[in-house]
TORGUZA-554348 format. One line per field, with one value per residue: residue number from 1; residue in three letters; x, y, z of N, C-alpha, C, O, CB in turn. Coordinates in Angstrom, 2 decimals, m for minus. Each point is the difference from the previous one (the first is absolute). Glycine has a CB too. Layout:
# residues N
num = c(NUM, ...)
residu = c(Ala, ...)
n_px = c(X, ...)
n_py = c(Y, ...)
n_pz = c(Z, ...)
ca_px = c(X, ...)
ca_py = c(Y, ...)
ca_pz = c(Z, ...)
c_px = c(X, ...)
c_py = c(Y, ...)
c_pz = c(Z, ...)
o_px = c(X, ...)
o_py = c(Y, ...)
o_pz = c(Z, ...)
cb_px = c(X, ...)
cb_py = c(Y, ...)
cb_pz = c(Z, ...)
# end
This chain:
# residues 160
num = c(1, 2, 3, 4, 5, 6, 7, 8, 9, 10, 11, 12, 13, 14, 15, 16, 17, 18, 19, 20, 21, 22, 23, 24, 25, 26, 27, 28, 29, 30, 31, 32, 33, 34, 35, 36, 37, 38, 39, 40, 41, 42, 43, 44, 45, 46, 47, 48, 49, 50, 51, 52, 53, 54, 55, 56, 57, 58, 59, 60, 61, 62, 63, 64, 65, 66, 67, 68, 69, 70, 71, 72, 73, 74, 75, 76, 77, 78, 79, 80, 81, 82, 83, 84, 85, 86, 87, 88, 89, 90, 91, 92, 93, 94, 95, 96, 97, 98, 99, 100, 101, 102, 103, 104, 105, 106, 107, 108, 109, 110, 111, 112, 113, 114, 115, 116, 117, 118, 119, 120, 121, 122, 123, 124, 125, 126, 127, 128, 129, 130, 131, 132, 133, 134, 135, 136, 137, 138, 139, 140, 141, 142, 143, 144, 145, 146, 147, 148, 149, 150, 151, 152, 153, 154, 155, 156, 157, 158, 159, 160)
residu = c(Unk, Unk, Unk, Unk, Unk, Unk, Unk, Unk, Unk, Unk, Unk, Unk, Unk, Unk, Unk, Unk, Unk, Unk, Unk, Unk, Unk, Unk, Unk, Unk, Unk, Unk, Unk, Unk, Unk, Unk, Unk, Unk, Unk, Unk, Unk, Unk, Unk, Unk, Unk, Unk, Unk, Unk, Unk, Unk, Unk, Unk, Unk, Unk, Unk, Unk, Unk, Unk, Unk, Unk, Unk, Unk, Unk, Unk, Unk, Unk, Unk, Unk, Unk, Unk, Unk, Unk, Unk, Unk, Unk, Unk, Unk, Unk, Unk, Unk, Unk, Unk, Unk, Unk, Unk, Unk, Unk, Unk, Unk, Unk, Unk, Unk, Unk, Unk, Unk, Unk, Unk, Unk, Unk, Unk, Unk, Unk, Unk, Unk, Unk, Unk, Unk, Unk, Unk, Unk, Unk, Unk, Unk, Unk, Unk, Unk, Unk, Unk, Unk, Unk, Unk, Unk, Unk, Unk, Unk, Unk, Unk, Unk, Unk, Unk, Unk, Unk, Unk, Unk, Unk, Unk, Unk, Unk, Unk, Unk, Unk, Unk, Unk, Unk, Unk, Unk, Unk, Unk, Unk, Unk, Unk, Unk, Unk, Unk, Unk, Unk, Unk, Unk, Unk, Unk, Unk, Unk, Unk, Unk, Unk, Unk)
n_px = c(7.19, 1.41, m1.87, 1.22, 2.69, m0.84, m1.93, 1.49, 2.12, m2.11, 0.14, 2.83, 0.80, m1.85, 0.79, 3.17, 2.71, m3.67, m2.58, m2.25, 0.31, 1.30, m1.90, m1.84, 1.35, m1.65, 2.69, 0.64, m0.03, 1.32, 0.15, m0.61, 0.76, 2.70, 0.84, m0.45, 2.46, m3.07, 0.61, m2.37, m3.03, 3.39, 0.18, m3.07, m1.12, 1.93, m1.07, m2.42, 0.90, 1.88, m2.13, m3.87, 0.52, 1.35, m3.08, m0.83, 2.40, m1.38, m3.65, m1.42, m0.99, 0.11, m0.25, m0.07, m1.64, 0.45, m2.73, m1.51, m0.17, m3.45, 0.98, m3.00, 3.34, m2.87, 0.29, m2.00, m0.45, 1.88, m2.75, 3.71, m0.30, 3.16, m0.19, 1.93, m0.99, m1.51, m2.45, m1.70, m1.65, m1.24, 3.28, m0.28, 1.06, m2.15, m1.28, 2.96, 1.37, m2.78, 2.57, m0.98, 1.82, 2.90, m0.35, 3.09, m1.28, 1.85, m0.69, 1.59, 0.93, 1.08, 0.75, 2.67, 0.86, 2.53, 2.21, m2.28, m3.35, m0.75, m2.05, 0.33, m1.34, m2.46, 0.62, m3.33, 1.38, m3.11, 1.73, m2.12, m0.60, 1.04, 3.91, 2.10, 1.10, 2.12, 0.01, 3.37, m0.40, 1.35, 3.21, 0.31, 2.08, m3.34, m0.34, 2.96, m0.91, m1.02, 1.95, m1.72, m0.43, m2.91, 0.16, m3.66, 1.47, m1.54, 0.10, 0.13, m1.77, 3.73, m2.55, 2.43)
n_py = c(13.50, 1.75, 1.26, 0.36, 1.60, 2.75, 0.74, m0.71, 1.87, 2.07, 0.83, m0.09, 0.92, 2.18, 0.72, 1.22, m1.62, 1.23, m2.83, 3.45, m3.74, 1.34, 0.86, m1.78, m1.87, 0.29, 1.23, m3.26, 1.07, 1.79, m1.62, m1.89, 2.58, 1.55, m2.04, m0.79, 2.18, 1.43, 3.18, m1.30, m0.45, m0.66, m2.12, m0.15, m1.48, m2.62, m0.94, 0.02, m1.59, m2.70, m1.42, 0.13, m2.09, m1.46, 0.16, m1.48, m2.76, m0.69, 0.23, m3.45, 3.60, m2.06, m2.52, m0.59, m1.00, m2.10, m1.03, m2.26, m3.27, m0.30, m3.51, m1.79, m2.39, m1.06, m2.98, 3.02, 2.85, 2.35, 1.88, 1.31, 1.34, 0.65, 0.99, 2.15, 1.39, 2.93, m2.23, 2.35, m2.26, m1.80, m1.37, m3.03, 0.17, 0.94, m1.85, m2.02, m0.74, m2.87, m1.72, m1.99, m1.84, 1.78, 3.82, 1.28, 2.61, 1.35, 2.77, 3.24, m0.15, 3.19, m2.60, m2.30, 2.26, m1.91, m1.30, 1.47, m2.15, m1.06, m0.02, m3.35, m0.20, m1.09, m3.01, m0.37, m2.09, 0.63, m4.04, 0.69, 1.05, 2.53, m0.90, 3.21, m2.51, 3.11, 1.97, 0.36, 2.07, 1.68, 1.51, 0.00, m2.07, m1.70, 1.51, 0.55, m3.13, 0.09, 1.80, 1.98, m3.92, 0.39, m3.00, 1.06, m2.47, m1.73, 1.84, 2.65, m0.51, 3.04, 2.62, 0.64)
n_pz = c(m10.21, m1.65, 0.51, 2.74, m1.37, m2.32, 1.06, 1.80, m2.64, m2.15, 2.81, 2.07, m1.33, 0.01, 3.68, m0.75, 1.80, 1.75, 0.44, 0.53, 0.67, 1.67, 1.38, 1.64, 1.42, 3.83, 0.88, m1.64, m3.25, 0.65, 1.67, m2.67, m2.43, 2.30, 1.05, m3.37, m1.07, m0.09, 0.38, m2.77, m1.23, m1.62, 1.87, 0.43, m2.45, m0.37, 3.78, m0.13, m2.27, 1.02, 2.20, m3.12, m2.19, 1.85, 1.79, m2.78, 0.07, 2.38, m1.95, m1.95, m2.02, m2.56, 1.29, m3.47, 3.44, 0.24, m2.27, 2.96, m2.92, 2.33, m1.53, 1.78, 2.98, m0.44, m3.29, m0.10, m2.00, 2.82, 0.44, 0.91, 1.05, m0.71, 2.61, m1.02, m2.74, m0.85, 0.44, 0.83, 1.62, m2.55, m0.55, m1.83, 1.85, 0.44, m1.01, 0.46, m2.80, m0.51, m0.12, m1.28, 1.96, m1.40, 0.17, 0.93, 0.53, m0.29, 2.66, m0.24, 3.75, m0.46, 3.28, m0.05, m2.09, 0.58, 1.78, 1.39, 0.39, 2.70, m2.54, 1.05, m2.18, 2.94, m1.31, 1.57, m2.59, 0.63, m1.22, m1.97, 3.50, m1.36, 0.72, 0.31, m2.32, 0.39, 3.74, m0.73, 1.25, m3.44, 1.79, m2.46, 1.59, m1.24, m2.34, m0.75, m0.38, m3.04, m2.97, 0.94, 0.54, 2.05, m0.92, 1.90, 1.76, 1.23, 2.61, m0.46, 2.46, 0.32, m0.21, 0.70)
ca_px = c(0.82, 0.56, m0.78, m0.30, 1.50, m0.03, m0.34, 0.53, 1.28, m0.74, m0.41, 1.30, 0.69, m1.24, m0.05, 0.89, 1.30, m0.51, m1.02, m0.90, m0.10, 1.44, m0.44, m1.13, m0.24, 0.06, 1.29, 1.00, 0.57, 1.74, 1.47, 0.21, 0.93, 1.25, 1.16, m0.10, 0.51, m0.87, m0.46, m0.61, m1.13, 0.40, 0.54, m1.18, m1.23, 0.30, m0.14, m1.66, m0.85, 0.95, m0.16, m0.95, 0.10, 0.55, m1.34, m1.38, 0.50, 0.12, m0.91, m0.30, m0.55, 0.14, 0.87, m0.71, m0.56, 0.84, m0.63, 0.48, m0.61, m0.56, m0.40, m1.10, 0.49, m0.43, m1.08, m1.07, m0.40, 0.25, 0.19, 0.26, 0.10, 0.77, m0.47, 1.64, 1.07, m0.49, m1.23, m1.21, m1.18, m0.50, 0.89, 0.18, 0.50, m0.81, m1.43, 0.64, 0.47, m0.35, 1.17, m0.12, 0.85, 0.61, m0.17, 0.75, m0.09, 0.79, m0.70, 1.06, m0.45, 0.64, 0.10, 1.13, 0.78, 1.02, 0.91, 0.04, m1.13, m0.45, m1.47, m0.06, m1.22, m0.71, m1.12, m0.81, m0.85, m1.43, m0.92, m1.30, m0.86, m0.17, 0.75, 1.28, 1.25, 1.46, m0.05, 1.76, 0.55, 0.89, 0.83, 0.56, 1.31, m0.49, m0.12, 1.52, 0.72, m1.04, m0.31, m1.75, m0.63, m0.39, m0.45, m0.92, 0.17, m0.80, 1.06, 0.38, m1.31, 0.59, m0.51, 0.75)
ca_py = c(0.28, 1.39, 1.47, 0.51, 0.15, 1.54, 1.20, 0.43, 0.62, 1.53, 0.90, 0.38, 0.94, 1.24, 0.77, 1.02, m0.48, 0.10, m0.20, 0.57, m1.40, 0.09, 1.20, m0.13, m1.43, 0.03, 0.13, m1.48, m0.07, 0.63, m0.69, m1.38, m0.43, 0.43, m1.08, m0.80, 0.42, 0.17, 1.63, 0.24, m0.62, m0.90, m1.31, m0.56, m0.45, m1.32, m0.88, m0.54, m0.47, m1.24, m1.14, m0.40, m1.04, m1.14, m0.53, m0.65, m1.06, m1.45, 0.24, m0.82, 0.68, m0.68, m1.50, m0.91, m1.19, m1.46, m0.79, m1.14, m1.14, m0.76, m1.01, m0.65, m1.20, m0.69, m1.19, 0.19, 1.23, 1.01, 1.00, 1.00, 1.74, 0.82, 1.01, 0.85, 0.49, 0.71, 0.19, 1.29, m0.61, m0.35, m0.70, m1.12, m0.48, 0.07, m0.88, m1.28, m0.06, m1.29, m0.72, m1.63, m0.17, m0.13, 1.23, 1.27, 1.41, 0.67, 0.84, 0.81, 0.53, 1.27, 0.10, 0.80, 1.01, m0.53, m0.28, 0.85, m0.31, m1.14, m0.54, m1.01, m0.52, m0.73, m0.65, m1.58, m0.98, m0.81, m0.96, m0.14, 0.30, 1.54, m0.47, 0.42, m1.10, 0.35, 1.59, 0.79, 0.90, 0.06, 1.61, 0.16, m1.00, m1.19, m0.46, 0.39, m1.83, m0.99, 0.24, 0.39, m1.13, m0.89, m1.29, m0.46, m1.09, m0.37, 0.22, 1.75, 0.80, 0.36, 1.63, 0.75)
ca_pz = c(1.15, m0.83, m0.63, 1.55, 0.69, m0.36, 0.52, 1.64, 0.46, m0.77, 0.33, 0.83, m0.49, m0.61, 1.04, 0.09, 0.93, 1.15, m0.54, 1.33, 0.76, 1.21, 0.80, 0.73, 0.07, 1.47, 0.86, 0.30, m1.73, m0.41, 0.70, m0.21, m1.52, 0.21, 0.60, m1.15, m1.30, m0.97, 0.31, m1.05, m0.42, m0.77, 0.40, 0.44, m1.08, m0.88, 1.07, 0.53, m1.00, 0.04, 1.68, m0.25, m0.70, 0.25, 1.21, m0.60, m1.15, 0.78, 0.79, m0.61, m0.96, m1.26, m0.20, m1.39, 0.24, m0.69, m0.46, 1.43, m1.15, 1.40, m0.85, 0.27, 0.54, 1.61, m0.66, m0.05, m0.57, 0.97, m0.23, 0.90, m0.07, 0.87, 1.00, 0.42, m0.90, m0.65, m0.75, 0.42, m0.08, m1.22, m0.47, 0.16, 2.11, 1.16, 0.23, m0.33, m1.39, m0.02, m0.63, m0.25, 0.62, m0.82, m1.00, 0.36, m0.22, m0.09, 0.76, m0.22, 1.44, m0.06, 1.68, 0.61, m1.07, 0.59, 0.50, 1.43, 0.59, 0.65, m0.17, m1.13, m1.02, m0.07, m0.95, 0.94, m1.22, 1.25, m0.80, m0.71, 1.72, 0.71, 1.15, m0.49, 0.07, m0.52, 0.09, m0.17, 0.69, m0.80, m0.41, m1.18, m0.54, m0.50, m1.17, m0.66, 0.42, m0.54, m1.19, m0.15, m0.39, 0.93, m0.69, 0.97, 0.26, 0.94, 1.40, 0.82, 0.50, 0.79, 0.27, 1.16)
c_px = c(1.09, m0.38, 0.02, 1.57, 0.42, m0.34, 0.38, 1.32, m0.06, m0.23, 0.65, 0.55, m0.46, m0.44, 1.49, 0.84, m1.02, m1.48, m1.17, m0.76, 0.79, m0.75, m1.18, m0.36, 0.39, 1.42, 0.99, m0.07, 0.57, 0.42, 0.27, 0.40, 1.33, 1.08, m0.08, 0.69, m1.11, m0.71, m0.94, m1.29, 0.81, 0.51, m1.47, m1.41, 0.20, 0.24, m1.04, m0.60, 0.83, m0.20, m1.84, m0.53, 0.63, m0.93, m1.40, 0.36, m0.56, m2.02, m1.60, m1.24, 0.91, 0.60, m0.71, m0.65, 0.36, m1.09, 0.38, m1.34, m0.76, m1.01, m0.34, 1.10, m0.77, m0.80, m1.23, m0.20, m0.21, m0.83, 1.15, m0.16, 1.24, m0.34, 1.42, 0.98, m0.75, m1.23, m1.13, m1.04, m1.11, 1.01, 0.08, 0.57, m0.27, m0.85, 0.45, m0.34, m0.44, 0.73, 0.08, 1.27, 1.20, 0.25, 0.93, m0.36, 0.75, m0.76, 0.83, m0.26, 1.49, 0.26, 0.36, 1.06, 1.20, 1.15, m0.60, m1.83, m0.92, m1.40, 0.63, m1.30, m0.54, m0.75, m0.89, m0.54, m0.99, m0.36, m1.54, m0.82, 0.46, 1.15, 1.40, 1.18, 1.38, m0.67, 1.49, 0.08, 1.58, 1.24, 0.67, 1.31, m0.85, m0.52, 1.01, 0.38, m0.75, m0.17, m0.97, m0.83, m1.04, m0.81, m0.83, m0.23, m0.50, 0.99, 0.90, m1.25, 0.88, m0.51, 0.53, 0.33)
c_py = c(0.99, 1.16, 0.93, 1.01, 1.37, 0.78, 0.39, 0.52, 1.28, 0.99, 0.50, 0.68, 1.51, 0.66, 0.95, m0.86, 0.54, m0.35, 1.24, m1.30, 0.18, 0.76, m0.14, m0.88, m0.23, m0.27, m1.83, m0.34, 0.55, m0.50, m1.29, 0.37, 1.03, m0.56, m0.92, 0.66, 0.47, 1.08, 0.37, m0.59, m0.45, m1.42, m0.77, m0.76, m1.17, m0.93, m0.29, m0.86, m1.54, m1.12, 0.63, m1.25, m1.06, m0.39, m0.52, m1.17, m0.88, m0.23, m1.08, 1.14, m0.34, m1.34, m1.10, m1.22, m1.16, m1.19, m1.94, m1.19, m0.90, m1.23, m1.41, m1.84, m1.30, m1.32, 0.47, 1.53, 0.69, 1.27, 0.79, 0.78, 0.39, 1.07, 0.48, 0.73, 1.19, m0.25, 0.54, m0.88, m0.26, m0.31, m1.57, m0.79, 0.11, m0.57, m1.33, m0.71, m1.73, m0.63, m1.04, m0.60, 0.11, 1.84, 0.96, 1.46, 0.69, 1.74, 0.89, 0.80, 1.04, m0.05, m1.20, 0.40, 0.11, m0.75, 0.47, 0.38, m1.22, m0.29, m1.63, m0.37, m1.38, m1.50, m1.32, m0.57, m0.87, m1.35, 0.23, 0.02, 1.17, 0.20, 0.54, m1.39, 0.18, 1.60, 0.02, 0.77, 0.42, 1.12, m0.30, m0.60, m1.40, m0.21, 0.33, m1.63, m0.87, 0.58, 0.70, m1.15, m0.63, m0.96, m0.19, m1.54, m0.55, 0.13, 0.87, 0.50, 0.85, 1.70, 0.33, 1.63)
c_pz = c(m0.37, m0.46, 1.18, 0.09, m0.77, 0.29, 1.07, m0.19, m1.15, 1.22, 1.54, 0.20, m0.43, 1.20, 0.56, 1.54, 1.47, m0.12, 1.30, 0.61, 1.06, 1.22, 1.32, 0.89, 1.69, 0.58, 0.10, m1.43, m0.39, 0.52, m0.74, m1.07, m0.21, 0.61, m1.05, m1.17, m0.90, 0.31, m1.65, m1.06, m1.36, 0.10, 0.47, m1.28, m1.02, 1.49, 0.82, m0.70, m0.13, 1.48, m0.28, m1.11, 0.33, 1.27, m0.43, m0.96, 0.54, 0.10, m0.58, m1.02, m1.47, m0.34, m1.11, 0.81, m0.12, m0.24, 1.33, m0.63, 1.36, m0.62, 0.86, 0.35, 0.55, m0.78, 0.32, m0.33, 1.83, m0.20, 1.24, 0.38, 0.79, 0.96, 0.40, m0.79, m0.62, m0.65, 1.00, m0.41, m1.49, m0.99, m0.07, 1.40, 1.18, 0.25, m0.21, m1.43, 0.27, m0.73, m0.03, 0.41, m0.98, m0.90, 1.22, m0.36, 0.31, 0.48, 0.36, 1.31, m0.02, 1.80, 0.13, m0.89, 0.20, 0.92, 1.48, 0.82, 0.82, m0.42, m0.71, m0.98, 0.53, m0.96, 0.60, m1.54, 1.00, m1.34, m0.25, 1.60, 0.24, 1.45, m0.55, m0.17, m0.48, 0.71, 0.66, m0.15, m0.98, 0.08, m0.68, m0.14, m0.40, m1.15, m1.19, m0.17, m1.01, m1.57, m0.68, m0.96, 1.00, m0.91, 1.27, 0.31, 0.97, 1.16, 0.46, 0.11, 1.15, m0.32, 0.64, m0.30)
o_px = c(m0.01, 0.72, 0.44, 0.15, 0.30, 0.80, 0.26, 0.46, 0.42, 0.74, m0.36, 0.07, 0.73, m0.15, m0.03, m0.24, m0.21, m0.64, 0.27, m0.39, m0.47, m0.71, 0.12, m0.98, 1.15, 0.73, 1.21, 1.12, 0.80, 0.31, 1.12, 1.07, 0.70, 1.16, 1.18, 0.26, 0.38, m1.15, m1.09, 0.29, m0.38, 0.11, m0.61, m0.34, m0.93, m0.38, m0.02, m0.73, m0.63, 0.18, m0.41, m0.86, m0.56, m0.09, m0.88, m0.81, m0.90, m0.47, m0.97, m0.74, 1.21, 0.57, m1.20, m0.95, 1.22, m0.60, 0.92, m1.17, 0.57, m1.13, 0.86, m0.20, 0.41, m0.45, m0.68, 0.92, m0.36, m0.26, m0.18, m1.01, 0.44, m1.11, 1.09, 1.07, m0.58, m0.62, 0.03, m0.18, 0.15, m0.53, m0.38, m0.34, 0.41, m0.24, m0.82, m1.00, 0.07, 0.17, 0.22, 0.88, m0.23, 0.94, 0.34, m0.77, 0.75, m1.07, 1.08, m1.02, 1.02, 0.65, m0.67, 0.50, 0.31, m0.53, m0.08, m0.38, m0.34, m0.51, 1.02, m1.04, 0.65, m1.17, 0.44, m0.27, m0.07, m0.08, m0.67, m0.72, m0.84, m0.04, 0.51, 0.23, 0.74, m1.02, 0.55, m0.43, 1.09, m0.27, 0.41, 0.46, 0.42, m0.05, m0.24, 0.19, 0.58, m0.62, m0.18, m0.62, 0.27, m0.55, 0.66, m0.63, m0.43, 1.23, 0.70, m1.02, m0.44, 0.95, m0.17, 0.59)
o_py = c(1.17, 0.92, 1.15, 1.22, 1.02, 0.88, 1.17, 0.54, 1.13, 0.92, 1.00, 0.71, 0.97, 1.21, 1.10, m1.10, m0.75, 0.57, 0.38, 0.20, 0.34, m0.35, 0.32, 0.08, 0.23, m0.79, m0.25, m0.26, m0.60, m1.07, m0.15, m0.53, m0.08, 0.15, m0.18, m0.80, 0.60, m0.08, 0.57, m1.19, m0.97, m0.80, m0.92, m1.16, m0.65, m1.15, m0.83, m0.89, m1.02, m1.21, m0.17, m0.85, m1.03, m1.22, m0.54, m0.44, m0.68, m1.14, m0.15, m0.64, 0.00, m0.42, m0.28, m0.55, m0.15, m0.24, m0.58, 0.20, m0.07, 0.02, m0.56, m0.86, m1.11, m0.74, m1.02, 0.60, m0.56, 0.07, m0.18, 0.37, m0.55, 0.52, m0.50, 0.55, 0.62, 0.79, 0.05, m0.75, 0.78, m0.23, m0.55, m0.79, m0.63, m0.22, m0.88, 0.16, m0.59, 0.49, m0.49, 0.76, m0.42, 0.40, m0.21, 0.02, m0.54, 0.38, m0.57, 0.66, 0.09, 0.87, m0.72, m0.90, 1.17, m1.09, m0.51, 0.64, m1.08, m0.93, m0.45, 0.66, m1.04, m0.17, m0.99, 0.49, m0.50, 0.19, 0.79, 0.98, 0.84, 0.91, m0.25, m0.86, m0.89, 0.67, m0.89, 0.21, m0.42, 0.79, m1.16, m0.31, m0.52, m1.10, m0.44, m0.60, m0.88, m0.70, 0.17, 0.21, m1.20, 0.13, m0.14, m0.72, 0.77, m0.06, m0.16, 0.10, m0.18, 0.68, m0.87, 0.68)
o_pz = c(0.36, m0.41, 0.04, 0.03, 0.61, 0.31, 0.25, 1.01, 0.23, 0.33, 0.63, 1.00, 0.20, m0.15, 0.56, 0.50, 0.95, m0.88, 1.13, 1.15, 1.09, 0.93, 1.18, 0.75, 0.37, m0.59, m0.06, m0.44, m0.72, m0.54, m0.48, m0.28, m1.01, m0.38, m0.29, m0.91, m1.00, 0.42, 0.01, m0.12, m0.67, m0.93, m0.55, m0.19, m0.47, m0.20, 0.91, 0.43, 0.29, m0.07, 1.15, 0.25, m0.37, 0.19, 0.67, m0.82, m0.49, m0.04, 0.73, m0.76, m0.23, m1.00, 0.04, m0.56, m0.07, 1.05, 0.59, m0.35, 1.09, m0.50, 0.69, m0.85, 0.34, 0.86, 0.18, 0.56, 1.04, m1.20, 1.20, m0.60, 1.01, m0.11, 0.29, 0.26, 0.89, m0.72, 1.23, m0.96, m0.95, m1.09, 1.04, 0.88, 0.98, 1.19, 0.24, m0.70, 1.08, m1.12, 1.11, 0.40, m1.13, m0.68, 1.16, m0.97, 0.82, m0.48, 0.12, 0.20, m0.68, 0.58, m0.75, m0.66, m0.19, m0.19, 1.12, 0.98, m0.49, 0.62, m0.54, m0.10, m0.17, m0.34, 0.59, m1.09, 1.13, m1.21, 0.67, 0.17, 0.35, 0.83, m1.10, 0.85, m0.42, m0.18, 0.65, m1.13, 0.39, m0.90, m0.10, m1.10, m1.04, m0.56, m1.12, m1.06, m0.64, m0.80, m1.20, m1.04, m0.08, m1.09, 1.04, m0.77, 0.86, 0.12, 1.01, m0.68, 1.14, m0.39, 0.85, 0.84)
cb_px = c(m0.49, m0.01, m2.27, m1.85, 0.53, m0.71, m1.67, m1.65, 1.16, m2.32, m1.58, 0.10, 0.18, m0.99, m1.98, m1.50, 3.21, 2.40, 0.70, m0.18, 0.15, 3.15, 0.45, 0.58, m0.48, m3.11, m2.92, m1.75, m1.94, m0.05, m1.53, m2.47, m3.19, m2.34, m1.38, m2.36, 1.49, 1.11, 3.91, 1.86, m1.88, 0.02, 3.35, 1.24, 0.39, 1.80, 1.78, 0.22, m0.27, 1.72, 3.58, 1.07, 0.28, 2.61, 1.78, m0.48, 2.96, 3.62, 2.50, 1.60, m2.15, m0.57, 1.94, 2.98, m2.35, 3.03, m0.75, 2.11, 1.76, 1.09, 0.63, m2.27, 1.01, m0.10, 2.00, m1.22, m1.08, 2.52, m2.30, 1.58, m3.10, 2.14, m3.50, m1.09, 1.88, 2.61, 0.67, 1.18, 0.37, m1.29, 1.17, 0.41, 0.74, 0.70, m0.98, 0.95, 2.29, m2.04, 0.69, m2.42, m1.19, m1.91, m3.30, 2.32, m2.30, 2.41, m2.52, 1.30, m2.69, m2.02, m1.01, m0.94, m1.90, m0.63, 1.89, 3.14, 0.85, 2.01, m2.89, 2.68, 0.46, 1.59, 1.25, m1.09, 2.32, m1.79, 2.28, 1.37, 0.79, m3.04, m2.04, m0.89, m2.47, 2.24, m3.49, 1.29, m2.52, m1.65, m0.27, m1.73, 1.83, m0.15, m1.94, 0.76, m0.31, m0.80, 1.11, 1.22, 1.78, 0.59, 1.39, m0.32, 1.83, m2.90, m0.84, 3.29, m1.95, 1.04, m1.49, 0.55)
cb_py = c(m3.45, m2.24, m2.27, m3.92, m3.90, m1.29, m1.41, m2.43, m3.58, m2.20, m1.75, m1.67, m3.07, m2.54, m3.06, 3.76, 1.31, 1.05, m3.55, 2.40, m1.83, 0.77, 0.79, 0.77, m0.95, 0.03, 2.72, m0.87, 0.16, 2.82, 1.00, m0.91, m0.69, 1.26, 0.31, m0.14, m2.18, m2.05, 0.42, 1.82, 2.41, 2.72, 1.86, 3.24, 3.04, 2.22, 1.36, 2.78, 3.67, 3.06, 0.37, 3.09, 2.34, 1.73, 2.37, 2.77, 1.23, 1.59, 3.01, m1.84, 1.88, 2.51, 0.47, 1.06, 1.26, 0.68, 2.73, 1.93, m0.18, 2.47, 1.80, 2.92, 2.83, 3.31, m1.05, m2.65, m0.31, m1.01, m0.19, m0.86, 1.03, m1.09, m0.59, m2.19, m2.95, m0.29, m2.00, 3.37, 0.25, 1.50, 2.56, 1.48, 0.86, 1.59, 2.55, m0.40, 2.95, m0.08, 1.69, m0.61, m0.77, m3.51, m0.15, m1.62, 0.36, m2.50, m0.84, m0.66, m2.63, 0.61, 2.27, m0.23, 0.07, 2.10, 0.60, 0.79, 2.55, 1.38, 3.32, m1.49, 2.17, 2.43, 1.77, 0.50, 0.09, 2.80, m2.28, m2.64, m3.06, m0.98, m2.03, 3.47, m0.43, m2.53, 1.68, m1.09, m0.67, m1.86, 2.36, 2.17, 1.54, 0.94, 0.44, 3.34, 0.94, 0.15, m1.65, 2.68, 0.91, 1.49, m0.96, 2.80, m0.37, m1.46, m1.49, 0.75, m1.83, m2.97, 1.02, m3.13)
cb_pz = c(0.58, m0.04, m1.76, 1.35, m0.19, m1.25, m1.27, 0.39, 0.82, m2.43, m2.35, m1.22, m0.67, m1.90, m0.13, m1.90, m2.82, 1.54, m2.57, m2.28, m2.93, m2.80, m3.63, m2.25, m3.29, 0.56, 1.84, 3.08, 0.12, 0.18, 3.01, 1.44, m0.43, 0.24, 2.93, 1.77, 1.24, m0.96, 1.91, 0.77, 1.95, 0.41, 1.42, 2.36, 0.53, m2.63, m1.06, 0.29, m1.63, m1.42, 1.52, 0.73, m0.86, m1.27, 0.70, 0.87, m0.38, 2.06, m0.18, 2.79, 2.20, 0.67, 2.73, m1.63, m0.24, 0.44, m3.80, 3.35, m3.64, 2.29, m2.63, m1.12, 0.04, 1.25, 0.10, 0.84, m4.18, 1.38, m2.66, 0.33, m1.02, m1.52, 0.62, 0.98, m1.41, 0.76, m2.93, 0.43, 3.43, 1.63, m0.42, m3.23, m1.56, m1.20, m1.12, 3.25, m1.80, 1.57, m0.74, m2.43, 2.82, 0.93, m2.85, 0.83, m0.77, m1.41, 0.52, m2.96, 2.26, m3.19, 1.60, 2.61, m0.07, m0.81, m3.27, m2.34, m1.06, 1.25, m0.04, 1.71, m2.04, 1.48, m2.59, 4.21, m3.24, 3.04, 0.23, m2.97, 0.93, m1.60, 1.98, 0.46, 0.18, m2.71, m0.25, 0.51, 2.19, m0.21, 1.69, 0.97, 2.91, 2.35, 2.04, 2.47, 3.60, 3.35, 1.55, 1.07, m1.23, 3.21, m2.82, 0.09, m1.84, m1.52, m1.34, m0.42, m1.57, 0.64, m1.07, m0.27)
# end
């Protein structure tokens, strides 16, 4: 990100005070960067580049993710799956994870990716028949709350 922010004011500065960008640049965009102060590519070009970076921060490109623990409550062996998050098909979580009673795993989601995202994470557990008996509807303040721990338990079945 700093690298970006240099060149953009290197190569800022290296275009000079009068820019031919300027010059060419359609009639309501001058006005807008002249009433703005920013007549010059020396100014202009580190300010594009800077509210461009700071517009791709939030934006969850490159985000590390977070590890989220989902551990087997119910006295009888499960399989889950998730939906809604990053796993891809032919993935463990997608085809679902099998868990004895008492066992746990540990699994690294990247959806929902913050505070400021409304998605959520799906989680269903089905018994040895095949009968759903845990499914939850998970956003990221809930699992912040909880620790990214879910414990599958008997008798949620609130999907929403």
């Amino acid at each position: 990100m700093f690298v970006l922010i240099g060149i953009g004011l290197a190569g800022g500065i290296a275009l000079g005070l009068r820019s031919r960008m300027f010059q060419v640049m359609p009639l309501p965009l001058r006005v807008l960067f002249r009433a703005a102060g920013l007549v010059t590519a020396g100014v202009l070009l580190p300010v594009i580049l800077i509210f461009s970076v700071i517009a791709y921060s939030g934006s969850g490109i490159g985000d590390p993710g977070y590890s989220v623990t989902v551990e087997n409550q119910m006295g009888n062996p499960v399989v889950f799956v998730v939906e809604g998050t990053n796993a891809t098909p032919g993935s463990a979580m997608w085809e679902g994870v099998s868990l004895r009673p008492g066992a746990e795993t540990v699994d690294h989601w990247i959806i929902p990716s913050g505070a400021f995202d409304d998605s959520k994470a799906i989680v269903r557990a089905r018994n040895a028949a095949g009968e759903q008996v845990y499914c939850h509807a998970f956003a990221f303040d809930e699992l912040k709350r909880i620790r990214f721990h879910i414990e599958l338990r008997p008798g949620v079945a609130d999907c929403s």
